[in-house]
PARO-274203 format. One record per residue: residue number from 0; residue in three letters; x, y, z of N, C-alpha, C in turn. Coordinates in nm, 3 decimals. Each point is the difference from the previous one (the first is absolute). Last residue first. Example, Ala and Ser with C-alpha at 12.3 -4.5 7.8 and 13.67 -1.06 7.14 Angstrom:
<sites>
SITE   pos   code       n.u       n.v       n.w      ca.u      ca.v      ca.w       c.u       c.v       c.w
SITE     1    SER     1.285    -0.225     0.708     0.082     0.119     0.006    -0.077     0.109     0.073
SITE     0    ALA     0.029    -0.572    -0.007    -0.089     0.119     0.000     0.090     0.120     0.000
</sites>
This chain:
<sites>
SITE   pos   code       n.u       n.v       n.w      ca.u      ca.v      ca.w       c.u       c.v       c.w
SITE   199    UNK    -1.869     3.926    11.118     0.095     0.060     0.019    -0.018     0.081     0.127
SITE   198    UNK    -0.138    -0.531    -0.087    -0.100     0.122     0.002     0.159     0.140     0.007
SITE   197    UNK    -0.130    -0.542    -0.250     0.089     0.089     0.071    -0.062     0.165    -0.001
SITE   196    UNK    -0.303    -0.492    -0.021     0.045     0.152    -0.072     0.098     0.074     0.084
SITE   195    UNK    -0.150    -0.581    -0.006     0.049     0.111     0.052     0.005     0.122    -0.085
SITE   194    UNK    -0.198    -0.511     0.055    -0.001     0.100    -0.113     0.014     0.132     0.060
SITE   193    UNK    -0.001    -0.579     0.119    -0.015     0.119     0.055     0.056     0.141    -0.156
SITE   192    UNK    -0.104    -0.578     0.122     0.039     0.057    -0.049    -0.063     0.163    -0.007
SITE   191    UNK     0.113    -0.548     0.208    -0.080     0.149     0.065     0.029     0.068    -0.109
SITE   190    UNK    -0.001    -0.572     0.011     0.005     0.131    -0.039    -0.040     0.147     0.100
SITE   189    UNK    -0.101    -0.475    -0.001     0.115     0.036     0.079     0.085     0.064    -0.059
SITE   188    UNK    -0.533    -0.019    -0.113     0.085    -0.124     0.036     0.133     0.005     0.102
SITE   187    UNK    -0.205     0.447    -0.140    -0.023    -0.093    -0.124     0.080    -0.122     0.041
SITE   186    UNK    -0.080     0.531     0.180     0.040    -0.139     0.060    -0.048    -0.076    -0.083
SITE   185    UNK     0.074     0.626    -0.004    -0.123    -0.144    -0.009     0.116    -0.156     0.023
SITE   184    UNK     0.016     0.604    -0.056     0.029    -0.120     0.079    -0.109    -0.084    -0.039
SITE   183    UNK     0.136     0.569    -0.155    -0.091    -0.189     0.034     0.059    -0.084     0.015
SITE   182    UNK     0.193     0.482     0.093    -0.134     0.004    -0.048    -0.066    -0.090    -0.034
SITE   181    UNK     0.387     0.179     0.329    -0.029    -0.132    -0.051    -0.179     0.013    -0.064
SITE   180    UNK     0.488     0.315    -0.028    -0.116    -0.015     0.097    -0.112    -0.117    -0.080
SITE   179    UNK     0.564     0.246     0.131    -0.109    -0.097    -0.080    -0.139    -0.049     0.016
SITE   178    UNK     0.365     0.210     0.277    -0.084     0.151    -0.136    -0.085    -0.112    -0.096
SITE   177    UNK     0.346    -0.200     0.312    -0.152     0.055     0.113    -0.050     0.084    -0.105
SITE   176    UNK     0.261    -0.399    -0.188     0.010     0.091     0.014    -0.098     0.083     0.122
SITE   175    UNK     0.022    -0.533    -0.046     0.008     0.099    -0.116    -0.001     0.136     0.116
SITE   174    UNK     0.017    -0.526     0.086     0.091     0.095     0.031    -0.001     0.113    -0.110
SITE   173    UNK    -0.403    -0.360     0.136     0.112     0.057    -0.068     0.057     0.095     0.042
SITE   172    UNK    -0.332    -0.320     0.287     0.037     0.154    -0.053     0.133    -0.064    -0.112
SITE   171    UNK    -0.201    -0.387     0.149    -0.145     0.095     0.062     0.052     0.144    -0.054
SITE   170    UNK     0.131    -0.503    -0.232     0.097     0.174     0.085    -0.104     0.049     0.014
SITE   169    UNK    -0.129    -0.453    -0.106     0.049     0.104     0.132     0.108     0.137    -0.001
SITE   168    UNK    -0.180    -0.178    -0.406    -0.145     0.045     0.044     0.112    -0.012     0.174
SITE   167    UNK     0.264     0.055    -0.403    -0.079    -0.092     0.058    -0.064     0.065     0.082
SITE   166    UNK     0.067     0.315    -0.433     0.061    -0.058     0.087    -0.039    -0.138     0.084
SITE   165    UNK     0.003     0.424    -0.420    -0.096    -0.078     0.052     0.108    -0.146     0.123
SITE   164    UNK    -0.088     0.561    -0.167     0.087    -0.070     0.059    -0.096    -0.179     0.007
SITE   163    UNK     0.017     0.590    -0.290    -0.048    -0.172     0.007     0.073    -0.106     0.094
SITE   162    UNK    -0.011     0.573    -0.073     0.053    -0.096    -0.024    -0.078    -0.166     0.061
SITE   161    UNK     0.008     0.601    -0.235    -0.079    -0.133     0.076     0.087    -0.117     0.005
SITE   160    UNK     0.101     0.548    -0.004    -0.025    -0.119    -0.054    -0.016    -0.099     0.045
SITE   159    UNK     0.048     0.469     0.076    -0.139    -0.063    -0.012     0.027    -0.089    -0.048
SITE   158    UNK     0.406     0.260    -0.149    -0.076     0.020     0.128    -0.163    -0.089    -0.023
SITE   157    UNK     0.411    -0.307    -0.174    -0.043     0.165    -0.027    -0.133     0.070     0.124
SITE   156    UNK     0.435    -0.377     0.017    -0.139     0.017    -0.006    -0.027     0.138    -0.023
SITE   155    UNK     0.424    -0.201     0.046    -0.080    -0.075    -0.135    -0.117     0.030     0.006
SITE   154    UNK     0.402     0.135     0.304    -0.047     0.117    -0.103    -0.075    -0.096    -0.105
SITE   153    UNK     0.256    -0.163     0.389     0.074    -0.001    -0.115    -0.089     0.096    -0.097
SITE   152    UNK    -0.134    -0.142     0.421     0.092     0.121     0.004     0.056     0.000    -0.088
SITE   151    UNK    -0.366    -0.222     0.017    -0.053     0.089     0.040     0.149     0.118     0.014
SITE   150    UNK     0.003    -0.480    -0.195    -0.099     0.056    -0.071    -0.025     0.148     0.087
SITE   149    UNK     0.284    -0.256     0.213     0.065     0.048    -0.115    -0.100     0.049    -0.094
SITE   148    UNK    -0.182    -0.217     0.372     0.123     0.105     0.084     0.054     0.102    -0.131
SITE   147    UNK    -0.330    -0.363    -0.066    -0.020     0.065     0.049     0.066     0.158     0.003
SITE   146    UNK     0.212    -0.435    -0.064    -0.065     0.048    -0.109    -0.101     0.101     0.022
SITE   145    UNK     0.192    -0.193     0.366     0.112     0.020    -0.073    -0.079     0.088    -0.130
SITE   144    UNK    -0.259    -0.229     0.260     0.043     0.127     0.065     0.114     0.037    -0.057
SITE   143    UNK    -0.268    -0.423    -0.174    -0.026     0.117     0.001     0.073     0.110     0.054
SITE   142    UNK     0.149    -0.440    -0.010     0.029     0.119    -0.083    -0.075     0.086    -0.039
SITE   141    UNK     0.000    -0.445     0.263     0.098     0.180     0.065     0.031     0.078    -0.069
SITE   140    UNK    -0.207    -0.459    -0.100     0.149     0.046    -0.008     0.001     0.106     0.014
SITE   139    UNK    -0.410    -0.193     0.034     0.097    -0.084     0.084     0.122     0.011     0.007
SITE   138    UNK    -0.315     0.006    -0.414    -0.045     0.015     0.095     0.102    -0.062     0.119
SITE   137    UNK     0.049     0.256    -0.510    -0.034    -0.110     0.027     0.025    -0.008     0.196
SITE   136    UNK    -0.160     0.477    -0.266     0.112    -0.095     0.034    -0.002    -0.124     0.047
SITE   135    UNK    -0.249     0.379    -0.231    -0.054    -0.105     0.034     0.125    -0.091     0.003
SITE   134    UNK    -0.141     0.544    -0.077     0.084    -0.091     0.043    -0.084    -0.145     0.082
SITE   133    UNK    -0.063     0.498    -0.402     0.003    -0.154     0.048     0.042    -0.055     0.080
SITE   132    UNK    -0.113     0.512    -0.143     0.103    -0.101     0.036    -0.058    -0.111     0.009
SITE   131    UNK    -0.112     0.514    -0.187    -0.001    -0.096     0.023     0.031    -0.112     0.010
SITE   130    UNK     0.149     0.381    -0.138    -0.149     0.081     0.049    -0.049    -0.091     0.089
SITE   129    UNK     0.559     0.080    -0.092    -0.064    -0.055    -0.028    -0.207     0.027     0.007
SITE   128    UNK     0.577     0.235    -0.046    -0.133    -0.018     0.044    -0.108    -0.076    -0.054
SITE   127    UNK     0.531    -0.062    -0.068    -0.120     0.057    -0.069    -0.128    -0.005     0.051
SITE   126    UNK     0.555    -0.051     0.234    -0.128    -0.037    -0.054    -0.020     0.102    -0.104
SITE   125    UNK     0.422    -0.215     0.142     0.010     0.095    -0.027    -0.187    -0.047    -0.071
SITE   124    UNK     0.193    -0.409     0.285     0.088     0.095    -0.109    -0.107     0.105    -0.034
SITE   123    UNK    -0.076    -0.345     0.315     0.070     0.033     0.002     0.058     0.130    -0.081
SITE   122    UNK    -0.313    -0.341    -0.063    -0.015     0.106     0.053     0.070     0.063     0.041
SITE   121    UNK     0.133    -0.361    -0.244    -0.135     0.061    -0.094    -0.034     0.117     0.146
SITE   120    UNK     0.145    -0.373     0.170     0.136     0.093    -0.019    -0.052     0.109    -0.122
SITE   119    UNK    -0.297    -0.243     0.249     0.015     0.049     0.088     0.122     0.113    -0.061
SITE   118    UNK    -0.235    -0.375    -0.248    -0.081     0.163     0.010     0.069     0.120     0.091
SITE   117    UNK     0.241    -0.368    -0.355    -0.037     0.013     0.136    -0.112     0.135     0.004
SITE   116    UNK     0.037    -0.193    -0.469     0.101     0.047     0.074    -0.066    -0.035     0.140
SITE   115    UNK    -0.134     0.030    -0.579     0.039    -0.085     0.121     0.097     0.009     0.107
SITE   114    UNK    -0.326     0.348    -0.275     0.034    -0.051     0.058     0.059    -0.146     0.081
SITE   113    UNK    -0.372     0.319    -0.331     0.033    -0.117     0.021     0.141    -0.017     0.080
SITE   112    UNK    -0.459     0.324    -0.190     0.176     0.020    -0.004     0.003    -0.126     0.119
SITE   111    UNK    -0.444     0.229    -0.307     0.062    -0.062     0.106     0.171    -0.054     0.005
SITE   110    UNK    -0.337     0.225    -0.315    -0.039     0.083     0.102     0.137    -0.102     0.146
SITE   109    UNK    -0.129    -0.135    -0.473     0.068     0.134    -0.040     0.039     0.099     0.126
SITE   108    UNK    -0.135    -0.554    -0.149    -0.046     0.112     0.118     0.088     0.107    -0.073
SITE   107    UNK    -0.155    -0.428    -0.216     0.032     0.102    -0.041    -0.026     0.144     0.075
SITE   106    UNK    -0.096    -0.463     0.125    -0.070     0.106    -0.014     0.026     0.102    -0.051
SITE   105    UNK     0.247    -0.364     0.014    -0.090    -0.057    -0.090    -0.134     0.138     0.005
SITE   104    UNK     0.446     0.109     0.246     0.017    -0.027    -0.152    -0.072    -0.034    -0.011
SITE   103    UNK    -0.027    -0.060     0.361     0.012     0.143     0.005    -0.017     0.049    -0.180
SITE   102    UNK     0.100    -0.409     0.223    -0.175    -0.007     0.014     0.012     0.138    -0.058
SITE   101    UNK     0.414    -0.170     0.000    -0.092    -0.046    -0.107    -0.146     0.022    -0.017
SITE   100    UNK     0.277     0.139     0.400     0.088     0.058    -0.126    -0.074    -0.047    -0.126
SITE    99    UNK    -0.120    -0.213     0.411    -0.034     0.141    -0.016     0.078     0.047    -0.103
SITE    98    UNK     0.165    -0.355     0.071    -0.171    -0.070    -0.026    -0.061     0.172    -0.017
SITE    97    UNK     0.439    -0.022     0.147     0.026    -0.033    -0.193    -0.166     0.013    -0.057
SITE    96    UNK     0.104     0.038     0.486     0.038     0.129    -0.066     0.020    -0.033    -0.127
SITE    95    UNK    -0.058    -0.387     0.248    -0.129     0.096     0.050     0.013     0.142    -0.104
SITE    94    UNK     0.375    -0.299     0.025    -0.120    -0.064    -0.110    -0.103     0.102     0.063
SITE    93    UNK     0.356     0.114     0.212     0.002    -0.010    -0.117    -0.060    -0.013    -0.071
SITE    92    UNK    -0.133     0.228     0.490     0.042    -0.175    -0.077     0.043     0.023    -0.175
SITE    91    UNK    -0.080     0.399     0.306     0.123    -0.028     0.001     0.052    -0.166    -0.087
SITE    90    UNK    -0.320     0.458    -0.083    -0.035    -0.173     0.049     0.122    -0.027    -0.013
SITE    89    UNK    -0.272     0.492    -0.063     0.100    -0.070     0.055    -0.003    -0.133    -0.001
SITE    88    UNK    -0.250     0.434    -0.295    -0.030    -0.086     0.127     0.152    -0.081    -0.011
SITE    87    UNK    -0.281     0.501    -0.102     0.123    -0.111    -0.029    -0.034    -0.106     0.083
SITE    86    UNK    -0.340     0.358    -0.285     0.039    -0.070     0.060     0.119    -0.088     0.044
SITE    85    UNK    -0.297     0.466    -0.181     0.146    -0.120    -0.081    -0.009    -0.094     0.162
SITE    84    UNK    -0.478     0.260    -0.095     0.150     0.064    -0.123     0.134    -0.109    -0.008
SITE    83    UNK    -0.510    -0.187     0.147     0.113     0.086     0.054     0.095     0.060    -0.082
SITE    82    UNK    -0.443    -0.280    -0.053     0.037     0.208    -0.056     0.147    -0.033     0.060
SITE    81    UNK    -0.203    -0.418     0.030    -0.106     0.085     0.064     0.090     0.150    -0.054
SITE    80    UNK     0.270    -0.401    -0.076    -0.157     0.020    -0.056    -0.071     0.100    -0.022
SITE    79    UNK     0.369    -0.034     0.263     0.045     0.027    -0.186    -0.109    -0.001    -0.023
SITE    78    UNK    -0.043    -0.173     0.406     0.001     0.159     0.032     0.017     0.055    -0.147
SITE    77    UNK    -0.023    -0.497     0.066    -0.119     0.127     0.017    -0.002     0.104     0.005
SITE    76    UNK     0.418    -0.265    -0.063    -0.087     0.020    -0.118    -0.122     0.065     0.020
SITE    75    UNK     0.261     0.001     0.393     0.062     0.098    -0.111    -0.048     0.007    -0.094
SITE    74    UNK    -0.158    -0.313     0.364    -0.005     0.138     0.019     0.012     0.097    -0.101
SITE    73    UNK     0.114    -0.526    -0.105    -0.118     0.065     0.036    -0.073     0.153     0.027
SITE    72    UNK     0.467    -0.280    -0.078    -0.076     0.132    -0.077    -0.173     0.050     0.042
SITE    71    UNK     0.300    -0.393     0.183    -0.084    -0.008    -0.132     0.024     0.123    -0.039
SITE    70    UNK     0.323     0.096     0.300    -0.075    -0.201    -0.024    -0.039     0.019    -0.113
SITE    69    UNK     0.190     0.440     0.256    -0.126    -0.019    -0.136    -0.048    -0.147    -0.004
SITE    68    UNK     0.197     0.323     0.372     0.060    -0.110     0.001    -0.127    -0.082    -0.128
SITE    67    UNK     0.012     0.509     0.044     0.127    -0.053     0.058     0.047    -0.147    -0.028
SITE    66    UNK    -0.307     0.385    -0.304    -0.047    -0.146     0.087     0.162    -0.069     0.039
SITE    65    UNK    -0.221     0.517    -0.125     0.115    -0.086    -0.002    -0.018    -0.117     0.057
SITE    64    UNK    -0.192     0.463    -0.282    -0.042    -0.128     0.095     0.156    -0.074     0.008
SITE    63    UNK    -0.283     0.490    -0.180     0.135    -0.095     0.013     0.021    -0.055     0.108
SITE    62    UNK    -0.491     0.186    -0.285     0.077    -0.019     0.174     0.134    -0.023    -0.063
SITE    61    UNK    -0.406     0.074    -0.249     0.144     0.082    -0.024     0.063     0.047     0.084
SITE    60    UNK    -0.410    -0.318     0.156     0.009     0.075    -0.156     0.120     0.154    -0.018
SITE    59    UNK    -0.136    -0.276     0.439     0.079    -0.045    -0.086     0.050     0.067    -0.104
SITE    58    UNK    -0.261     0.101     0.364     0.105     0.059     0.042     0.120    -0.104    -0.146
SITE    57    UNK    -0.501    -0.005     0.111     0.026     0.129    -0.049     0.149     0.047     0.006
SITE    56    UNK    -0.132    -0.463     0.108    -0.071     0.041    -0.113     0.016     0.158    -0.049
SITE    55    UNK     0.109    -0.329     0.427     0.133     0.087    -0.090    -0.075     0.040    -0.116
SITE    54    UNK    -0.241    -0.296     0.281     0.044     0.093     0.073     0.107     0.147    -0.067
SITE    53    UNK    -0.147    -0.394    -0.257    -0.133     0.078     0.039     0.054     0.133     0.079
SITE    52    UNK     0.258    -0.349    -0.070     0.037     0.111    -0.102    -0.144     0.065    -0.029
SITE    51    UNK     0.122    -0.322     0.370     0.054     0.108    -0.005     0.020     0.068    -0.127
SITE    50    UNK    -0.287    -0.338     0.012    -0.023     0.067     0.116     0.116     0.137     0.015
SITE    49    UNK     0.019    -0.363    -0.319    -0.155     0.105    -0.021     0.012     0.070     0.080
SITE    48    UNK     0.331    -0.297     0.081     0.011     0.078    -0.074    -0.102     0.126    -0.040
SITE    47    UNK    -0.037    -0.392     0.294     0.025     0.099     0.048     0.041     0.109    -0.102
SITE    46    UNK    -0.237    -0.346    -0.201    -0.088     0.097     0.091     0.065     0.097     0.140
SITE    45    UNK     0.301    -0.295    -0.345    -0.132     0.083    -0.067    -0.053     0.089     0.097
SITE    44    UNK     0.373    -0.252     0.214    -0.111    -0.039    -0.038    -0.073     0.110    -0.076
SITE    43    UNK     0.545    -0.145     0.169    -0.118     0.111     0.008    -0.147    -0.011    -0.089
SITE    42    UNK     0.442    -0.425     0.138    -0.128     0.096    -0.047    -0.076     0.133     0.037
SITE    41    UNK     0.521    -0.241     0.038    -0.142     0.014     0.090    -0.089     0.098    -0.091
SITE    40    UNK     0.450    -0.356    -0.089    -0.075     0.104    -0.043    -0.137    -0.014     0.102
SITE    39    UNK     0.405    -0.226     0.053    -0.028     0.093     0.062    -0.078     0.051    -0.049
SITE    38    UNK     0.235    -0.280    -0.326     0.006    -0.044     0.075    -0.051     0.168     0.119
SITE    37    UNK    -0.039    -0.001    -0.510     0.067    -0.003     0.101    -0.036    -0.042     0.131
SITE    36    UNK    -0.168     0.082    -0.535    -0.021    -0.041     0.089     0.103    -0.034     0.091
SITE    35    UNK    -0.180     0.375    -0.344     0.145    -0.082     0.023    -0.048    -0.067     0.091
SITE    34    UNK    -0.417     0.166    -0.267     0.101     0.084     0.094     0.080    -0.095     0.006
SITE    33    UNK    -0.319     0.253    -0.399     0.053    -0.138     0.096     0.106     0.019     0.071
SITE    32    UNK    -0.434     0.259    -0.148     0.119     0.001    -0.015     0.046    -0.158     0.064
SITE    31    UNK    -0.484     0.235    -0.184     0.058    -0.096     0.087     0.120    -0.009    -0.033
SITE    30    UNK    -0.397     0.402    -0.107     0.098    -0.059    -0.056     0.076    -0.086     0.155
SITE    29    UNK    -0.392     0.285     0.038    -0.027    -0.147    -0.031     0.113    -0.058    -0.047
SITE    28    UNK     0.056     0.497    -0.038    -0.127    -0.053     0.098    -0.027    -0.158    -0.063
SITE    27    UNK     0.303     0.408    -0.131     0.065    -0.116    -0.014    -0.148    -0.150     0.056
SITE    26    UNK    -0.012     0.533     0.050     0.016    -0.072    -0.195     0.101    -0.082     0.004
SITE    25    UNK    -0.310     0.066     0.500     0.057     0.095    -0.137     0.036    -0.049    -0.117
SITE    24    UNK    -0.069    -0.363     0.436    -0.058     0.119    -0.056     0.083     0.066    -0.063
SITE    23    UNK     0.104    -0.406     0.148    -0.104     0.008     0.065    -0.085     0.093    -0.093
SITE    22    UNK     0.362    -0.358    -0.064    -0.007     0.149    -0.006    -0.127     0.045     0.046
SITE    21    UNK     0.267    -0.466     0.156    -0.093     0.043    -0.116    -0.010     0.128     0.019
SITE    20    UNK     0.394    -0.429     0.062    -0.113     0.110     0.038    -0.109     0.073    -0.107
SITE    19    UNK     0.250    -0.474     0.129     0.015     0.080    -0.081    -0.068     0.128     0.056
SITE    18    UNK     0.194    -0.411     0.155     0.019    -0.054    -0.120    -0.022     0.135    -0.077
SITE    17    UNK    -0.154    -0.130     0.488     0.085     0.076    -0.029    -0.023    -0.060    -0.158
SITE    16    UNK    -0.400     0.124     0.329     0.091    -0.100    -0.031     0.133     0.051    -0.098
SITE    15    UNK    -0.387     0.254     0.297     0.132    -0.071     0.029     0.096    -0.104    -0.056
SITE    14    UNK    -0.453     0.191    -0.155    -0.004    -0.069     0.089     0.105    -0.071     0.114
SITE    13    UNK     0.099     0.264    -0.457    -0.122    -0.044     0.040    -0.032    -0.091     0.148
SITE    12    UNK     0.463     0.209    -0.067    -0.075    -0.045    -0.053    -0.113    -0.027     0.028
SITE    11    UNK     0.491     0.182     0.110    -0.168     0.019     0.018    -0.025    -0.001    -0.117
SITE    10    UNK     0.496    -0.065     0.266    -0.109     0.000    -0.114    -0.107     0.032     0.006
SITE     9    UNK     0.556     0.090     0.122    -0.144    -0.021     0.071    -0.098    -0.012    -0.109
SITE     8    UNK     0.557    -0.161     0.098    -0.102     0.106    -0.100    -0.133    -0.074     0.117
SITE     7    UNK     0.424     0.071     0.331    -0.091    -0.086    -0.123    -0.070     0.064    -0.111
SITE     6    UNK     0.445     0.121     0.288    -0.106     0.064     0.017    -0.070    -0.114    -0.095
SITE     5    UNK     0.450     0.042     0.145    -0.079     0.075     0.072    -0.117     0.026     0.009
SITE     4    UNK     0.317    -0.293    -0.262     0.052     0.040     0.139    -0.079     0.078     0.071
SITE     3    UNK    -0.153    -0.445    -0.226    -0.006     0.140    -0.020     0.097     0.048     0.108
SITE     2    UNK    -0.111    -0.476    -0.307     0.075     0.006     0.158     0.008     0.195    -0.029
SITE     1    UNK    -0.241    -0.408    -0.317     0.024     0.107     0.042     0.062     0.071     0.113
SITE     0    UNK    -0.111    -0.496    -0.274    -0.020     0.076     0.124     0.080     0.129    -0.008
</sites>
């Protein structure tokens, strides 16, 4: 059993199941990683995935991406996939951040940067504009608005950049920015997951 201080790995897999994920698209497409299995893991499903990297299709390819709370890798390996120039991603679980550290390596990524740390204290410190964000914080711990707060005054977003929120389906509003502007939304079970462009 796994006991997290802040945050669970997240997975997606085919159909929600955990054990592994799958690459969806670009020059990794069909490749199946394996994921750490932990206690909390909540599935992101293939078909929400499709969905938001449909939405993000012109905004990937020699994007710099950052996937806040990584789990599986899911977000970060699709985005490595799909063109992005460098990708970082975060995972505070040990074994979660070893499982990504090996998946990274069997793809011989050249494009992605690895992290085991907090996301919140990881923001904190002295940015690099980002094009595109990840945040899929485990559900119920008040850490969106915190993470939010520091992604917008700590200098991690570049102008026009997009960010990804996926959240429980009752927060009716997020606490994002008033310059942020909400370009898709959609509901998947007890899921909401929303796709913001910071506007200057």
């Amino acid at each position: 059993m796994v006991k997290r201080k802040q945050h669970s790995p997240r997975t997606s897999g085919t159909n929600g199941r955990s054990g592994s994920i799958r690459i969806i698209s670009g020059r990794w497409r069909g490749r199946k990683l394996p994921v750490h299995d932990a206690e909390g893991l909540r599935p992101t499903t293939d078909r929400v995935k499709e969905t938001v990297f449909n939405w993000l299709a012109p905004d990937i390819p020699r994007a710099r991406c950052l996937d806040l709370f990584s789990g599986s890798g899911g977000l970060g390996f699709e985005a490595a996939s799909r063109g992005a120039e460098h990708v970082v991603m975060l995972e505070l679980n040990k074994q979660a951040h070893a499982q990504l550290k090996q998946n990274a390596e069997s793809l011989k990524a050249d494009n992605i940067e690895i992290h085991h740390t907090d996301a919140l204290t990881f923001l904190n410190q002295a940015a690099t504009p980002f094009d595109v964000v990840f945040i899929d914080p485990p559900f119920r711990k008040d850490l969106l608005e915190e993470t939010l707060t520091k992604l917008e005054n700590n200098g991690w977003l570049a102008a026009n950049a997009m960010i990804y929120i996926e959240a429980e389906k009752e927060l009716n509003s997020l606490p994002v920015p008033a310059h942020w502007h909400l370009s898709k939304d959609k509901t998947a079970g007890q899921v909401t997951f929303k796709l913001y462009e910071k506007e200057e």
